[in-house]
N, C-alpha and C positions, 0 to 999 in steps of 0.2 A: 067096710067102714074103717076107718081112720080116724087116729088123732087129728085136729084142728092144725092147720102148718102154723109156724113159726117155734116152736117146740124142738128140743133135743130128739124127741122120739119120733117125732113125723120127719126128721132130718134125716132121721137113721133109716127111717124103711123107705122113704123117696132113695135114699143110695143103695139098698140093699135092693130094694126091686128093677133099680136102674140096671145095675150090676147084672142082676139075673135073666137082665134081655126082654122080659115083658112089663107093660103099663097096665096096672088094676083098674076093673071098674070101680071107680072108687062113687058111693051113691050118697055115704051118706060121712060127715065130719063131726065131730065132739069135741070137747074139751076132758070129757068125764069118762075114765074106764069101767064104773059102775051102769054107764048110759050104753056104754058099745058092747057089754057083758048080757046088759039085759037084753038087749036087742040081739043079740045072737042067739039065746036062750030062747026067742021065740019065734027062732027060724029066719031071720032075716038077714044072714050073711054071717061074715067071719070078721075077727079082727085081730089084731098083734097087738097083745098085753103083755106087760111084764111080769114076772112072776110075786114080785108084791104085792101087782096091782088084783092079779088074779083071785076070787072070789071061788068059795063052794058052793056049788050048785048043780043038781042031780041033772040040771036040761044040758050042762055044760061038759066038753071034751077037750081037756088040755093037749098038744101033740110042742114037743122041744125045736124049737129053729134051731140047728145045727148048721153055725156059719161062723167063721173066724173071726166074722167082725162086725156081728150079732151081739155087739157087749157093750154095757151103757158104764162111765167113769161118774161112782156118786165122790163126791165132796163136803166132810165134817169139816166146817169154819168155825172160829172161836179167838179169842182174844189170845191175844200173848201176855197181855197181862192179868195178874187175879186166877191164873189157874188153879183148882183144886182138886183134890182126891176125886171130886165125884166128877169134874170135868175128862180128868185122864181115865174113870173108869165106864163113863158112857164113852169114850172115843175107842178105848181095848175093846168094849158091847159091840160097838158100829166093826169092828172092824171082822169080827168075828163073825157076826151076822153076812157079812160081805164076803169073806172066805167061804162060809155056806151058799154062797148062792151063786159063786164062782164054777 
């Protein structure tokens, strides 16, 4: 199962599986990582989540894609004008958060 195309994410694994020389059977598409989590959880295939997207759950087995170009660009937007203390310190928050998960 898959994300729904038109998406950044289903962009990246149609190239990533491109790349890697085979076509998935792909059976079933979503929009919801919570809908393709639970369905794996009860035996019904696999799918490629992100690590945010990812959920605890004792039916579930995370394994790391190790690929060079396996890696998603987020984007903090905001005004240029009217900045303030608490805008510069949730963007240092984001960024750090994203250092982790680099």
């Amino acid at each position: 199962m898959v994300i729904r195309g038109g998406s950044a994410a289903r962009a990246q694994f149609d190239r990533l599986v491109s790349e890697a020389g085979f076509e998935p059977r792909i059976r079933f598409e979503t929009e919801s990582y919570d809908v393709a989590q639970a369905l794996v959880a009860t035996g019904y295939g696999v799918a490629l989540v992100s690590r945010m997207a990812r959920r605890r759950d004792l039916h579930l087995s995370f394994r790391p894609v190790v690929h060079r170009r396996a890696r998603r660009t987020v984007h903090a937007l905001r005004s240029d004008t009217g900045v303030t203390d608490l805008t510069l310190t949730f963007e240092r928050l984001l960024r750090s958060a994203a250092a982790d998960l680099a």
